[in-house]
N, C-alpha and C positions, 0 to 999 in steps of 0.2 A: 227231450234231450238237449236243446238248442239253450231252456231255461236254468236249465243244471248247467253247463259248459258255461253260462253267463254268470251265474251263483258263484260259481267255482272264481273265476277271473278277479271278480269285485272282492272276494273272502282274500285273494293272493294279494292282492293291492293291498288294503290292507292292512295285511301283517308284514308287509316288505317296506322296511327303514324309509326308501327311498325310490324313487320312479322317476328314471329318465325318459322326458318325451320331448318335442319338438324335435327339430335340426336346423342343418346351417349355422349360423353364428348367431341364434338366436336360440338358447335350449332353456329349455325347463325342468326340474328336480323337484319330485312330490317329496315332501318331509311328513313323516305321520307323529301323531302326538296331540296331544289335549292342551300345552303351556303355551302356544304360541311363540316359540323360542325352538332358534337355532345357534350352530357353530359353527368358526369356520378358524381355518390354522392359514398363518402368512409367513413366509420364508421369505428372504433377499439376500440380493447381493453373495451367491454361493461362491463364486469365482475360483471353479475348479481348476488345479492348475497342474500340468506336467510337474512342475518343478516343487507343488508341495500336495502330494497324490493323500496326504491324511484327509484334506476337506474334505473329501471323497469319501473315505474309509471312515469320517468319523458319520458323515451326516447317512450316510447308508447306515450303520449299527446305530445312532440314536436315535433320528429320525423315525427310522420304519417303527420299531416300537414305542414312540411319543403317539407316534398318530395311530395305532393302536387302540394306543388305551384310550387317545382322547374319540377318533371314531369321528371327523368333522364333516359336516354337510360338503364343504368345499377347500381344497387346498390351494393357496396360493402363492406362486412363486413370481417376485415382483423384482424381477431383471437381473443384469451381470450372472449368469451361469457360468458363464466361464469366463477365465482371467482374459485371455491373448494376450500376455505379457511375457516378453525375456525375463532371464534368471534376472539381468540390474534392470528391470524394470524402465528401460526407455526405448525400447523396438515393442511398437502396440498393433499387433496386426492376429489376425484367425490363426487358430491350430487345431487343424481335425482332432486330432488325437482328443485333445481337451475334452469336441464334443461327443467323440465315441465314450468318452467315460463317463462325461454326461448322461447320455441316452443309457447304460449300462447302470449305473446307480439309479436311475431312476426306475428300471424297469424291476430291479432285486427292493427296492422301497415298495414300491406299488404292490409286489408279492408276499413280500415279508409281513403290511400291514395290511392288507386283507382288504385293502381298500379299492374302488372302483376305478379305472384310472379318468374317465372320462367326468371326475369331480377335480380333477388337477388342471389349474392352468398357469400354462409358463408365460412370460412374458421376454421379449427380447429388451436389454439394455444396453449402455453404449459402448461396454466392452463386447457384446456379444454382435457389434455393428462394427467394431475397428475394422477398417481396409474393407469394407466391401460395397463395393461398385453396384450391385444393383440388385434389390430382393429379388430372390428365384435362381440368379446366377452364380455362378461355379464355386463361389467363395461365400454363401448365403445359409452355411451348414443349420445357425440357428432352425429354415426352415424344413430339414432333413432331418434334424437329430431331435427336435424337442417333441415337445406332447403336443403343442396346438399342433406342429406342423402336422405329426403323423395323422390328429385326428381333425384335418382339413379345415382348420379355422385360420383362412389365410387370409381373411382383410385385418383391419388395423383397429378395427373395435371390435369386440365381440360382447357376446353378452349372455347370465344364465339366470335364470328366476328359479328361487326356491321358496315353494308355495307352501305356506300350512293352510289350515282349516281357515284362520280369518285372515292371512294378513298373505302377500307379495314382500318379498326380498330380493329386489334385483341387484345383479352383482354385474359390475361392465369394465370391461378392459380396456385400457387403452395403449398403442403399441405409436407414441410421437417420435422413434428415433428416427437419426436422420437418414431421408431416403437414397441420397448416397453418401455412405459412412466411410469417412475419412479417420485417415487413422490418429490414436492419439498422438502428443495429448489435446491437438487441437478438435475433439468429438466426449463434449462436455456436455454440451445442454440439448433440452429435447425440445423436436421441432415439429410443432402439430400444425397441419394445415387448413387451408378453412375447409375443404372437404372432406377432411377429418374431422374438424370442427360440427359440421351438418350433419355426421355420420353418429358422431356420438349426441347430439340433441334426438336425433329420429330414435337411437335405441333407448335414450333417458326418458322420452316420453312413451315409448310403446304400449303401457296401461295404464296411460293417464284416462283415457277413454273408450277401453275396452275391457276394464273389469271392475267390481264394487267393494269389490277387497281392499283394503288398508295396503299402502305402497309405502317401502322404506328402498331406499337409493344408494346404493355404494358406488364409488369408483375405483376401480385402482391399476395403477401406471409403476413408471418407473420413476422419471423425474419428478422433483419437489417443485412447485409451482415457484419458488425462486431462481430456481433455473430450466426453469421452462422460456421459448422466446415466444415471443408475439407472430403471428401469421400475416400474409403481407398485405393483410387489410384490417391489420395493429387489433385485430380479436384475440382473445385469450380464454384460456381453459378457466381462469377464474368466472369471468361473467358467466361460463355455462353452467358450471357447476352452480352459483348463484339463479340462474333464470330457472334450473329444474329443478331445486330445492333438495338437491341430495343433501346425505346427511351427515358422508366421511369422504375423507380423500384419501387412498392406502399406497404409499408409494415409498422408496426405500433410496438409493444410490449413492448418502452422505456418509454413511457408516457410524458404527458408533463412537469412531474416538473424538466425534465433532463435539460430543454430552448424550446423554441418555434424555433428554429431555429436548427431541426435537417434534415437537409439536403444535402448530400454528391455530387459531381459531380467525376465519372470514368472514365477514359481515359486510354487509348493505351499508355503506355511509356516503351520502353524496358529498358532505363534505371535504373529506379525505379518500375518496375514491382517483386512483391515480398515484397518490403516492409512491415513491419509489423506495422507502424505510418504514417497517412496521417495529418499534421499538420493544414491545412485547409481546407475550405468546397471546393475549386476546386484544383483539383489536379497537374494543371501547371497553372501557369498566363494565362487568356485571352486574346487574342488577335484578330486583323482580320483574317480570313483565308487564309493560303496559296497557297491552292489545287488551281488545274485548275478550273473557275470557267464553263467553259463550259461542263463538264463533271458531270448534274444534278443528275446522279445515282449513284456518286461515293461512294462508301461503308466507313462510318466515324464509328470509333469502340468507343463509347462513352455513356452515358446514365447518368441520373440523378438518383439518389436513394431517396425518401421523405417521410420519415418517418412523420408519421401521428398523430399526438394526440391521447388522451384516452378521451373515455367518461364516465370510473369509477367516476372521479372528476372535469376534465377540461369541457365535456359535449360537445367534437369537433366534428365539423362535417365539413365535405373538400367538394369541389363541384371542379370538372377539368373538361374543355373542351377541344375539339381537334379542332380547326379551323383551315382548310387548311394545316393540317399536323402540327399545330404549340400547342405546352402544355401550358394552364397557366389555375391557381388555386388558389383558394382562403380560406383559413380555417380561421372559425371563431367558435364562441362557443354560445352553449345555454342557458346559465346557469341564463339568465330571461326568456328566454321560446322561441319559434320559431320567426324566424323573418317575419317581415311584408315584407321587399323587402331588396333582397342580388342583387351585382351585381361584374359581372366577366368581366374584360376587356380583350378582347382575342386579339386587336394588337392595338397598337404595344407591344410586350413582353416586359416583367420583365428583364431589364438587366443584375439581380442578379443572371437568373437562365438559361441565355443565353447557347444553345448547339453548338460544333463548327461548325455541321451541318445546326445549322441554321444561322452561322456567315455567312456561305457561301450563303448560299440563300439570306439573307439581300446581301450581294456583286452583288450575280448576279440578284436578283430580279426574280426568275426562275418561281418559284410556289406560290409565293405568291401574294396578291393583296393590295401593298400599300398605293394606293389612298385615301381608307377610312380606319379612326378610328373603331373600332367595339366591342362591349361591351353586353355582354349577359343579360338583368336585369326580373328578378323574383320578382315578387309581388301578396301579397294577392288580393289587389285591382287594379283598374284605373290607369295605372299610366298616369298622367298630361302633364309631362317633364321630357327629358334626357338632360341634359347638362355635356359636358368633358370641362374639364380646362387644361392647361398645365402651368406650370411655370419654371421660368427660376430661377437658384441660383448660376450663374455667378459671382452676385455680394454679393457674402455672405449670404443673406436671401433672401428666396426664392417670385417671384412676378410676377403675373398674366401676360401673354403675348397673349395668345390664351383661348378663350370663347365661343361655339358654340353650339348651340342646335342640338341633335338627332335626327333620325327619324326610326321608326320602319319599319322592311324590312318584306318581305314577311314570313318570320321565327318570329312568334309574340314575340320574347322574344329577339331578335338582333337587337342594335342598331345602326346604321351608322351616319357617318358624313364624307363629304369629305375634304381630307385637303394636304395641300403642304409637302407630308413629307421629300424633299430635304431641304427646310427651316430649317431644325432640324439635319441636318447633324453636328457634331461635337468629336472634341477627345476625349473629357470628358462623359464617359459614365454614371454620375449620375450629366450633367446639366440641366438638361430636366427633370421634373416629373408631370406623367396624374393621373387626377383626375376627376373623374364619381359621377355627382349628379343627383339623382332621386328624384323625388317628384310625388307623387299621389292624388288621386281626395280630400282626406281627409287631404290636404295641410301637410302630413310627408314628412320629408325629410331625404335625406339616401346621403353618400358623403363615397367613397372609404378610403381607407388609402392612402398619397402618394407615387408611384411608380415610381421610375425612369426608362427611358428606353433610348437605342440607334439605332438610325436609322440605322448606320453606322457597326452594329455590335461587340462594345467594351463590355465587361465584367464589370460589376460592381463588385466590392470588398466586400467580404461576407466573414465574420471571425464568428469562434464559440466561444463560452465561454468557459471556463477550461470543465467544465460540459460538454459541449455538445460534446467537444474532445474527453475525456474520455468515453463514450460512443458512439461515431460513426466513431471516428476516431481512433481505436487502433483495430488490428487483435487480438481480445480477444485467441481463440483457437490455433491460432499462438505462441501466446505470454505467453501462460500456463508454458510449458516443461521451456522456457527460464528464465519464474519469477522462478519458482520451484528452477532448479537447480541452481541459482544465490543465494537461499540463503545456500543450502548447500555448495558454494564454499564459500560462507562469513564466514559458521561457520568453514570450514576447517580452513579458517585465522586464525581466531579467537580461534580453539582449537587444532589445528593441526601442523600449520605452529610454534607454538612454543617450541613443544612439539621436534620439527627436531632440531631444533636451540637449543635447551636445549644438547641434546646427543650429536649433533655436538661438539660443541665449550665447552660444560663441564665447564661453568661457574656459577658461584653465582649471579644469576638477582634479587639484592633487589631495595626496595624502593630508597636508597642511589647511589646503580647502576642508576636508571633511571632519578635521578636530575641531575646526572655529565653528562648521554648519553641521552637524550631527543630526542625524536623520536617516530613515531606510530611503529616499529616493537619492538625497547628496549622496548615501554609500553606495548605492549601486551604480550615478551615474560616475564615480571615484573609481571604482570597478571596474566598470566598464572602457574607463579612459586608461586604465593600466593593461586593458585587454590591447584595446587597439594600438596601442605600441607595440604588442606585438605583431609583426609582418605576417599577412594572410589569415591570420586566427580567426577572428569575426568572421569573416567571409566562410571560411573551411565548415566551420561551427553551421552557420543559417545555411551551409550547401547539405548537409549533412541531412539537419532537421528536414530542409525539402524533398530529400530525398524518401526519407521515411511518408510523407505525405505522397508525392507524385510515382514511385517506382516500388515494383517487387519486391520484398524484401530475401525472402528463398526462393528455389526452386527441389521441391522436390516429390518422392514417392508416396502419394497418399492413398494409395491401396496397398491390399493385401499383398499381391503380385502382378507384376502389368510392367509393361517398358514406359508407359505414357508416364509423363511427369506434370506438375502442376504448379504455380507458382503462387505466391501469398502475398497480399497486400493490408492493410489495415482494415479494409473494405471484407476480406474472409480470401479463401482458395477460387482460382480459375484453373477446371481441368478440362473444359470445353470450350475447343477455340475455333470451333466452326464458324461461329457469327462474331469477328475481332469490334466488329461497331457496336456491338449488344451481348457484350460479356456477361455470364453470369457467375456472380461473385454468391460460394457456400461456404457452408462452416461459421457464418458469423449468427452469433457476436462468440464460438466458441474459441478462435482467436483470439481473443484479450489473455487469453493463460501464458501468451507467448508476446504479445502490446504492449499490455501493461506494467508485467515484471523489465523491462527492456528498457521503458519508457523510463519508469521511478525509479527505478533500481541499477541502471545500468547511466544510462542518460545524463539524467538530471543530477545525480552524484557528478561524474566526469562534471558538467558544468560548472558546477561547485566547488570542486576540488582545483578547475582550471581558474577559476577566476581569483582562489583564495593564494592560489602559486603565485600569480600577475600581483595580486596584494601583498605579500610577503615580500616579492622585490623590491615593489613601491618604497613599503617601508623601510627596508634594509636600504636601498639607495639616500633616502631622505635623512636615515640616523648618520651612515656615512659621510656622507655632503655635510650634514651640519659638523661633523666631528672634524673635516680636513679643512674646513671654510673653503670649499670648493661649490660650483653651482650645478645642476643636475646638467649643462649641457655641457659642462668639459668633461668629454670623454677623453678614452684614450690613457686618462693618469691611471686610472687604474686597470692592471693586468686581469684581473680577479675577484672574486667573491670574499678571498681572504687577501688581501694585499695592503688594508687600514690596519697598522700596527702602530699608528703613531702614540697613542696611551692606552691606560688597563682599560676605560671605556668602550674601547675598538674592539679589544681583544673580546670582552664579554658579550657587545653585542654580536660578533662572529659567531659564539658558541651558542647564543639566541637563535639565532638565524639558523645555524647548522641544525640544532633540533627543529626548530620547525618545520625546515626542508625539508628532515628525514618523517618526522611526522603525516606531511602532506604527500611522501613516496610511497606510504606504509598506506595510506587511504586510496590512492588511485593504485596502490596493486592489489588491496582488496575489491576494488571495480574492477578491474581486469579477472579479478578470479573468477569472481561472480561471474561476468561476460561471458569466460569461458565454461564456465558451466555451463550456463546456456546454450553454448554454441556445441558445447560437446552433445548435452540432450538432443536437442534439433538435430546433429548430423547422423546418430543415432537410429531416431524415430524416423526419419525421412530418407535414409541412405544418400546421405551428401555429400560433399566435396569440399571444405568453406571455401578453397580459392576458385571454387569451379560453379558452384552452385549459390554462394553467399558472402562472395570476396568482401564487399560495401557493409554487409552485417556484421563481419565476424571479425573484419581487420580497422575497421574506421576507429573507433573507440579508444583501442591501444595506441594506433600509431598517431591520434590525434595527441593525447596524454603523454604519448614520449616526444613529439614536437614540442610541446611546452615547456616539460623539463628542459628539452636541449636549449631552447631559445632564451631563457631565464636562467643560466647558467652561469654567466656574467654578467659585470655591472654595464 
């Protein structure tokens, strides 16, 4: 009886897709099948919101039936569930509401597609951290309303393997936001610590030595490793990913209006290790590989990072497979409504997105099975036909060479085809590009995008937009300290460095000096000598700059709800003033979204504008004075700015002058605007006061810029 009940068990296993075993934050998912190949579906950036309830309505009705038809080993939702944002978008803090509708879509998705829920996991992002004070507590709904929370995976990495017959696919989360989430917009970047750091190496190697299985390594998060910060012993999620040889990084929070092509490749380079600019999506040229190729377990320290659309507006959703240890994926979007039939070509790979690990294996042909074509396709219905195309564009425009129909293998969703892939051997790694048409009983037809690929192992060339640079390719947290204090050495030039040269050399820098000596240091220190006649200016100006260095800049609300207030300095937020000798300064570097803009945009204009008002005098005095044959110290003759009428020369250079002036009014009232924008956001987001909570931020600026006018008024 005992051997039949055992029969019985082993027969259920199986015929059953799937088998969840383990627990804690550490599970495992049996996948049955003979391909060695899985799937898994990625969502982000949801940002359900009160104020636009369709994300909701649309991603429950498409959603549930994508995943459906596609049936993925694992779902994953990779941060921003919900918005926390006012209708104008500058009060960033928690709304239950939000998450009930959250938890609510989610639970009618999970029914609707027939899916397991314990194959879903959410991840908390930085909107789903605005205003809360501390996970667990009253304002921490993320851990109340999502799926990890309900299904008790409450540390900050987790992890789940899904095992086929020969190979491990581990899949590991990581949850870096900040541990006390301050609200926007200063709660930007994501902040992993070094015991997070320790956390996610112990769950990256967990079968490094304790199974014989072939291991393939995912990670995925919220933020893009360019705005990720450093830990405070300057470790970074790059070197780990690096040291355990994952093989993707799946993280989302830029959205897609940044380009559709936000995706990074990392490499091992001691030379350029440290950098703070990666100027393209791969890090060194591609090429074939040069390792030994008989050494199939050679350790390659490299990984792809692939930031993922949003579905707030773009409606993305990614579908990746793992066949034979090999990644390829497809993101498309739903924004007419779920599709009838998507389809993933899983080899031969995407040139574009070629690892040097797998340069190697195309070389050696070790683990992989090149014979057949293979194309994963998903459909609501029957489908009729698969047909792959390849084309060749050798010769300028691209034209059919190879045409062959599919056949469904024992995995009802993979297609094969067998074909000569030494035929396709060549240098050019985007001559060759496959293309996958499906047709079903209802005569639709469905045809890939074209893809190029290389048999051979070459790199296709993949460049990002300015756009996409700037966001994936610059060590934002890196690169704070370094913008920062670049503009204070510019102002030092600019008010410092002439102020030396004045005491030094004890000369008379006028306007007349700087026509005869023409040069950027005679104009600035000509400048500068037009400043300092005016009374107090210099001085008002470097009180100002210090001030920005030495004192708070706001004070305000950076929680959800709470009477406690916090103040901000350059340095990040202080909301803990227990220990006033040993402050601790958070939020940084996600403070430069409010530094920086203030610093160049606010600041250093105003500088510029002031010093060009003090030139403009200069020179309106000097055309004067020569025109009256008077010297620039007898004052007094003249009343006015307009009081030289003595010929037509007077009068034109008056009306010179008048446009300029108004031109330079028209420039510092667009700094003022701007300022006030800013201060209007800030009073916003932080519930302020400016005369109460930011009088020195919000009024310096202006009443600096209307002091100058006033004092440059007359001759």
């Amino acid at each position: 009886m005992m051997d039949t009940m055992m029969m019985m068990l082993l027969i259920l296993v199986f015929f059953c897709h799937k088998c969840k075993c383990g627990g804690g934050n550490r599970e495992i998912i049996q996948v049955t099948g003979e391909n060695d190949l899985v799937w898994i579906v990625q969502l982000s950036d949801l940002h359900f919101s009160v104020h636009h309830p369709e994300r909701a309505l649309d991603f429950q009705k498409f959603v549930s039936s994508t995943l459906s038809i596609i049936n993925p080993s694992l779902v994953l939702l990779t941060g921003d569930l919900t918005d926390g944002k006012s209708k104008d978008h500058l009060v960033m803090k928690q709304n239950e509401e939000e998450w009930m509708e959250y938890q609510n879509t989610m639970e009618n998705v999970i029914t609707m597609s027939g899916l397991d829920r314990n194959i879903f996991y959410d991840l908390r992002g930085n909107h789903d951290n605005f205003g809360v004070p501390t996970v667990g507590g009253a304002f921490d709904f993320f851990s109340n309303y999502s799926i990890t929370g309900q299904l008790g995976r409450s540390q900050s990495v987790n992890s789940v393997t899904l095992q086929t017959s020969s190979r491990n696919h581990l899949f590991v989360s990581l949850d870096s936001t900040m541990a006390t989430g301050l609200r926007g917009p200063t709660n930007l970047f994501g902040h992993p610590t070094d015991q997070l750091l320790t956390e996610l190496s112990s769950h990256l190697s967990q079968w490094d030595s304790t199974s014989a299985k072939i291991l393939t390594k995912i990670v995925f998060g919220h933020f893009p490793l360019s705005f990720s910060a450093p830990t405070n012993s300057k470790k970074n999620l790059k070197q780990i990913f690096l040291n355990q040889s994952i093989t993707a990084y799946l993280c989302g929070h830029l959205h897609s209006k940044f380009g559709k092509n936000l995706k990074r490749h990392h490499e091992v380079d001691y030379e350029t290790d440290g950098n703070l600019i990666q100027l393209n999506v791969h890090q060194k040229k591609g090429s074939s590989s040069n390792k030994n190729c008989q050494n199939d377990d050679q350790k390659v320290n490299e990984f792809w990072e692939l930031e993922m659309g949003d579905w707030r507006k773009s409606r993305a959703i990614r579908v990746m497979a793992i066949d034979k240890g090999h990644v390829s994926f497809i993101d498309t979007d739903l924004k007419t409504g779920s599709k009838e039939i998507l389809i993933l070509p899983t080899y031969p790979l995407d040139s574009r997105y070629l690892s040097t690990n797998m340069l190697n294996k195309y070389g050696c042909q070790s683990t992989e099975d090149p014979s057949h074509i293979r194309a994963l396709v998903f459909s609501s219905s029957i489908i009729a036909s698969v047909k792959v195309k390849i084309h060749d564009s050798s010769r300028g425009d691209l034209y059919l060479i190879l045409e062959a129909s599919m056949t469904m293998s024992r995995n009802d969703n993979l297609y094969t085809v067998p074909w000569n892939s030494q035929a396709f051997v060549d240098p050019s790694p985007s001559r060759y590009w496959l293309e996958i048409e499906a047709v079903d009983i209802n005569d639709q037809i469905v045809s890939t995008e074209l893809m190029p690929f290389s048999i051979n192992g070459l790199r296709a060339d993949l460049s990002w937009t300015w756009k996409e640079f700037f966001v994936m390719g610059c060590e934002w947290a890196e690169l704070y300290y370094p913008i920062f204090w670049s503009f204070y050495f510019l102002v030092a030039v600019i008010l410092i460095l002439p102020k030396i040269i004045i005491s030094l050399w004890k000369k008379q820098y006028t306007y007349k000096y700087f026509m005869a000596n023409k040069g950027v240091i005679s104009g600035l220190t000509w400048v500068f000598s037009e400043l300092d006649n005016i009374p107090f200016l210099w001085k008002l100006m470097i009180a100002y700059l210090l001030y920005l260095l030495l004192c708070p800049w706001i004070s305000g609300q950076v929680f959800t709800d709470s009477s406690d207030r916090g103040y901000m300095t350059y340095k990040g937020w202080v909301v803990n003033f227990d220990d006033l000798k040993h402050l601790e300064f958070i939020g940084f570097p996600d403070i430069m979204v409010v530094v920086i803009p203030h610093l160049y945009f606010v600041v250093l204009p105003a500088i510029i504008v002031t010093g060009a008002v003090a030139a403009e005098r200069a020179v309106y005095q000097d055309n004067i004075y020569s025109h009256s044959g008077k010297k620039r110290d007898d004052y007094g003759v003249y009343d006015g700015r307009s009081k030289s009428k003595n010929h037509i020369g007077g009068q034109i250079l008056r009306k010179l002058s008048e446009w300029a002036r108004s031109i330079l009014v028209i420039f510092s009232l667009v700094v003022c605007w701007r300022h006030f924008k800013n201060c209007w956001a800030l009073m916003k987001a932080f519930e302020m006061n400016p005369l109460v909570h930011f009088p020195f931020y919000s009024l310096s600026i202006p009443l600096l810029l209307a002091y100058v006018f006033y004092k440059t008024k007359r001759l």
